[in-house]
Each structure stands twice: as C-alpha cells, then as structure tokens.
N, C-alpha and C positions, 0 to 999 in steps of 0.2 A: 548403108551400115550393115556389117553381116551381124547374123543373130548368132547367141551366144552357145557353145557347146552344152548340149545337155548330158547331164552323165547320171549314175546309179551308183550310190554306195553298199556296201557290204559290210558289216562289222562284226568280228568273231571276239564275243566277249571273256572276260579272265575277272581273275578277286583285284590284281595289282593293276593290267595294264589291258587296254581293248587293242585288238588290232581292226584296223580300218582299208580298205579299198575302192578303188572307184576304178569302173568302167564305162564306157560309150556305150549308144543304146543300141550297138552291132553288135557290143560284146566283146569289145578290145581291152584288154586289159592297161587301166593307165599308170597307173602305182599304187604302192601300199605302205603304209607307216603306221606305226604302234605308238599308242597315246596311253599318259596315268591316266587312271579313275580317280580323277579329282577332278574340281573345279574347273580350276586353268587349262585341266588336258579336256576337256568337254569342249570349252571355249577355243582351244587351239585345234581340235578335231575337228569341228564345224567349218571354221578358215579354211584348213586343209584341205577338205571338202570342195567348199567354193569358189578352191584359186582355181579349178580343174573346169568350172562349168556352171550350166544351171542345175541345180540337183533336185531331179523329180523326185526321187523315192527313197530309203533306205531300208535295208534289208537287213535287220538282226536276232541273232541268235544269241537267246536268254535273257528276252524281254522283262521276265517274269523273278529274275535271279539278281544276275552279274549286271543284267546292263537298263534294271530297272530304273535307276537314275540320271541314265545316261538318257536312255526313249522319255523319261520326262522332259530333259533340257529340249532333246530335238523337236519334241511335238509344241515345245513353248516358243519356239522359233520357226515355226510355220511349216515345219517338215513332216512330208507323211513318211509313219513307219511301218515294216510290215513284220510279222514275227515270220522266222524263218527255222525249221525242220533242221536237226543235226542229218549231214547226209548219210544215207544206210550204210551198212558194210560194203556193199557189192561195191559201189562209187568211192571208197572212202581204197580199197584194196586197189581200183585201176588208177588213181589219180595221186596217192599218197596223202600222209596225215600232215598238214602245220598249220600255224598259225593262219598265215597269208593265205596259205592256200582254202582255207576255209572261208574267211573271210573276200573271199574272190567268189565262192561258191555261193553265199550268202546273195552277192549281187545277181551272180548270174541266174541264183531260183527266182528271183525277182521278175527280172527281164526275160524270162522264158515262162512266167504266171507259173508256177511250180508253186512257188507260193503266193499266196493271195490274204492271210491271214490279220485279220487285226488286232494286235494285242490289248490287254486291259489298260487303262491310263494311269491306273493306280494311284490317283492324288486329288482323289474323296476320299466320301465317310465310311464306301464299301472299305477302303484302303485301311482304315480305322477300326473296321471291323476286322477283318482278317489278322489286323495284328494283337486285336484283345484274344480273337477266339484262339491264335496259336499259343496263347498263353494260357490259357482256361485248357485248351486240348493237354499240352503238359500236364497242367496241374490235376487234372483229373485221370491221368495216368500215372502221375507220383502218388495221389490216393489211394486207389487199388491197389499199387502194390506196397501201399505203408499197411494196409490194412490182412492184406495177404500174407505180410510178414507178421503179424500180432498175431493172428492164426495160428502160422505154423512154430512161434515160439512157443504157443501155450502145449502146442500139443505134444513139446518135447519133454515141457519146464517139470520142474518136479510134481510129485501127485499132490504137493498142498497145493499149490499155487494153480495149477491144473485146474485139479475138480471146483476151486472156486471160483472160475470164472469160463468155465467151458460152454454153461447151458447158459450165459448171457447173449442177449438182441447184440446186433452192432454200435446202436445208440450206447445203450448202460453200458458195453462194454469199455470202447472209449472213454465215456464220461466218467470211471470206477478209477479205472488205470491212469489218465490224468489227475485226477485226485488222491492219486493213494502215497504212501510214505515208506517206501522201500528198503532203508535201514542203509547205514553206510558200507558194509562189511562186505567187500569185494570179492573175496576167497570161500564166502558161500556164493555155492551155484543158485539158490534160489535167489536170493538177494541179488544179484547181478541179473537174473532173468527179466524180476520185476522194476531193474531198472531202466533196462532196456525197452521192456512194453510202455513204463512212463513214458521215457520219451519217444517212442515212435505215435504213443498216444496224442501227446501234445504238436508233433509232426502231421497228425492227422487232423486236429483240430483247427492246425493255421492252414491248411490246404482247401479245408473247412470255408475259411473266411476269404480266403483268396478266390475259388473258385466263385463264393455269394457276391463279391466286390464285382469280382468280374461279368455274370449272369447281369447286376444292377446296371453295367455300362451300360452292356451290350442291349439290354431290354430299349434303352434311354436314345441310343443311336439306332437303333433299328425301328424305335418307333417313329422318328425324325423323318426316316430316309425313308420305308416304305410302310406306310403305317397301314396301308391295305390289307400286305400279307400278311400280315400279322391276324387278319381278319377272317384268313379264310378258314375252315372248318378243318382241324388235324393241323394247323402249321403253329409251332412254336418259337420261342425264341432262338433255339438250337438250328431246328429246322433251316427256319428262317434266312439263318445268317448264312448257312453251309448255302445256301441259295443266291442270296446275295453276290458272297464271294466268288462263285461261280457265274456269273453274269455279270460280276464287273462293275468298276463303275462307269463304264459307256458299255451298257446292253443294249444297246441300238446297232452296235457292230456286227450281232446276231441279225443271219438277214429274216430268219421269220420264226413262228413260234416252234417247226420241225428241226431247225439248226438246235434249240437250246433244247427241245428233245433228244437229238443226236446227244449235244454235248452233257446231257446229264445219264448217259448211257440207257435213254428211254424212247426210245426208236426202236420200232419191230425190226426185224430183220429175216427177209426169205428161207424159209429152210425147207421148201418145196422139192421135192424130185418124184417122176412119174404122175401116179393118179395122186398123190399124196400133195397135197397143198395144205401149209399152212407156215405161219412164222415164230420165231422163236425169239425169246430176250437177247438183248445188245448186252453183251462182255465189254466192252469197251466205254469210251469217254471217262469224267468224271465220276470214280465211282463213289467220291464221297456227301458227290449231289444226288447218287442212285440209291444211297442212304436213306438222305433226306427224306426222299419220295416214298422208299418203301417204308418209313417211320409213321407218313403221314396216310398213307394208305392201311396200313395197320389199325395205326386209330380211329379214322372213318370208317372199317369194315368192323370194329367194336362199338362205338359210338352213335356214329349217323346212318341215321332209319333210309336216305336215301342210297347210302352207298351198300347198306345191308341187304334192302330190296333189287339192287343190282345183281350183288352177288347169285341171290337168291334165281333172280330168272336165269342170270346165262348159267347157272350151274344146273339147270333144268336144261337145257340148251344143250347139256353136253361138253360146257367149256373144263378145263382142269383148271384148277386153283392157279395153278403157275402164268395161265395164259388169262385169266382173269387179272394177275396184278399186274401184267404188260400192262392191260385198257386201263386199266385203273392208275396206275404210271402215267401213261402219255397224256390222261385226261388232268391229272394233277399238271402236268409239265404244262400244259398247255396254258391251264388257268393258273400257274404262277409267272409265265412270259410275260402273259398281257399283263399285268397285275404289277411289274417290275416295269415292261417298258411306260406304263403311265403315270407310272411314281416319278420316274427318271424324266419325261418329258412334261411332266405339269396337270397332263390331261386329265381326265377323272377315269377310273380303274371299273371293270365292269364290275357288279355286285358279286356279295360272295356267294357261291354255290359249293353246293354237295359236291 
C-alpha cells in the first residue's frame, strides 16, 4: 500500500476571506482556493487541505490578527502552525503582489525553514488579559486627553471662571467641575465654558471607574496565572501583564531565557569596531515589554538596596548609566522567563530576587 502524499500549507490571511495553498515537500505548487472566515470556511479549508495529502505543517501569516481564529481551529485539530514574515520588498518586486501568490509563499518559507516561528495560542488567560489591558490601554489614553482638554479650556475661559479654578490639584479640580451648576444660558461664553468642563469632568470621572474596574480584573487574573511575578521586586500589575502578553500563553515556544531577552528588546547587541569593544541596547523586538523592564528597573534602582548597591559598584567600574540598565534589563528578563515558564508548567518558580 503506497504511503500517502505529504504536503505543506500556506494561508495568506484577510478580515473577509483567507486564501489557502498547498504544496509538496519538493515545492510543487498544488493548488490554491480562498475560503470565508467563518466557521464552515475553517471546516471546509481543513478538507481542502487534506484531499491533497498528509499535511505536516501550515504556514500563516497574521497569526496574531486576521487568522487568529483560524490557527486556533487548526491547532484544535492536530496541526502544527508556524507564523510566517510578510515577504520584504526586494521578493515581493521580483515575484509580484496577490493573494495566492502569497499564500504559496507562506508554504514555501515553511519548507525552506525561513520560517520556523511559533505563534501564541491565544486561548488562555494571557489571552484574557490582553484583551482587558487593550481596554485599560484606551481608557487611559481617553483620560489624558479628557484632562488635557480641561486644561486648556480653562486657560482660554473667561477671567472669572479662569482665576477660579487655575491653581486647583487635578483631584479638586475634577471633583469642583463635576459638581458645579453652570446656568442654562448658552449665548454666554462663560456659561457654555463651564459646561463643557462639566462634562468633560464627569467624562473624566467614568474613565476613572473604568480604568479601577479594569486594574481589579487584571490584578484577579494575573494573580491566577502567575502569582510569582507579581512577587518579584519592582513588578506590577501593569508590568506584569505587558509581560505576560508578551510570552504568550505557551511560553515554552521560547526556546530559552535569551529568546524572551531578544524578544523583549533586551539582548545586548555588538557594537565593537577596532580596539573599541563593547555593546550597545537592542532597538528592536517588543518595545512595549522593553517598557516594562525599564519601569521595573527604575523602581529597583530607587527602592531596592541590592539593585542600588549594584548600580553603585559598576558605576565605580566605569559603566555609563545607559549600559548599567542593559545588565540590569537582561537580569530582570531573565528572572521574569523562569518565573513565567514555571507558572505555565506547574513547577515551582525560583524565589524572588533583587
């Protein structure tokens, strides 16, 4: 009985429809069809798939986007997926742009290890978290600028309304302007001022309660999933979760703790020429994990007497402040990997350190 064709998919994802490919593992191109994002086209893409072969791999692009639900169905059905790189210009200029042809591309970075990537599974409680904190992220950007707008009304508004509320905190501010009774009389300009500060006041106070609802989740899952890091010295809730979401919920896909270095933009990086050796910070990866780190590094070099005394010696040493928060980065990155991969695995997480 002969054994059955194995083949490679590719799938160039969209908002409406994915297109799909499949090749041989020589790189023959077999065919290609475009399926909905729905249900039934998940389920009819998978067939498609299968009338062709046995299918070791599939290859997609916008694991993390368009075809997140799509890499959940496949990975529920036994299929390994790999995230796969939009290809650069240079390739996109000799080969030309569509659909198909992408998704051919998709297979073939596959089968040539070009890409080797694994995407997040996104169907945990990290998954849970990311989608409160893009909600918090919002609302704590709607704040600022509801507050930035109170500001610059006052500083327009007439001089009664002005001088009486100029040298207010942000608190009393707020809490004056939600409470006050601004007169009905639309065709005075101050009266219309301070109705507007009303309500951008009360705009400020529900954004208030939104972001605290939100904090409360996020504290209540994060303490669930990794209640270690929460433990360590400088990491917060904010912290925490921007960590998290960056690690996924299978961080084990990181092959060691210098990958989730890399990917938190905390990896040294050469910038040696001649007699001159030494290395410089990573521009790159996740910068809103390179955040995290330098937040958490911040507070440790105010707070904690061992990260203080750190500072202390290699700034005797001759280190600059800038290359001090590298080590101080990669050492945080390090001991938040371990600390993530033993939460996720069960195992018990090393203690917390400086």
């Amino acid at each position: 009985m002969s054994q059955p064709i194995e083949v490679i998919g590719g799938i160039d994802t969209h908002t409406d429809v994915h297109q799909a490919a499949v090749i041989d593992t020589i790189g023959r191109h077999l065919a290609t069809e475009a399926f909905p994002t729905t249900p039934a086209g998940y389920q009819d893409l998978l067939k498609w798939l299968q009338t062709y072969g046995q299918v070791l791999v599939v290859g997609m692009e916008g694991t993390g986007s368009f075809g997140a639900e799509l890499g959940r169905y496949l990975r529920a059905n036994q299929l390994r997926v790999i995230e796969v790189d939009r290809p650069d210009r240079r390739a996109r200029r000799a080969a030309g742009k569509s659909d198909s042809i992408d998704a051919y591309a998709a297979a073939t970075a596959v089968l040539a290890s070009r890409a080797t990537g694994t995407p997040k599974n996104r169907d945990g409680a990290v998954e849970a978290i990311r989608g409160l904190r893009v909600v918090r992220a919002s609302a704590v950007k709607a704040r600022t600028q509801t507050i930035n707008q109170i500001k610059s009304l006052i500083i327009t508004a007439p001089a009664a309304v002005r001088e009486a509320l100029r040298s207010l905190t942000t608190t009393e501010l707020v809490r004056r302007l939600a409470a006050s009774r601004p007169g009905a009389d639309l065709t005075d300009p101050a009266t219309a001022v301070k109705i507007a500060l009303k309500r951008l006041a009360k705009r400020y106070q529900h954004l208030n309660e939104e972001i605290a609802d939100a904090d409360g989740d996020l504290r209540v899952l994060i303490a669930r999933t990794a209640p270690g890091l929460l433990a360590l010295v400088g990491v917060g809730t904010e912290t925490a979760g921007q960590l998290l979401v960056t690690a996924g919920d299978n961080p084990e896909r990181l092959a060691s703790e210098a990958s989730f270095a890399h990917l938190c933009a905390a990896a040294p990086v050469p910038a040696s020429s001649g007699r001159t050796d030494r290395h410089r910070l990573n521009r790159g990866g996740d910068r809103q994990a390179n955040r995290a780190l330098h937040t958490i590094v911040l507070v440790r070099m105010r707070h904690d007497p061992r990260t203080r005394d750190y500072v202390a010696r290699r700034t005797l040493e001759g280190l600059k402040t800038k290359d001090i928060f590298r080590c101080l980065k990669r050492f945080v990155a390090r001991e938040v990997y371990h600390h993530l991969t033993s939460a996720f695995s069960g195992a018990p997480g090393p203690s917390p350190t400086a």
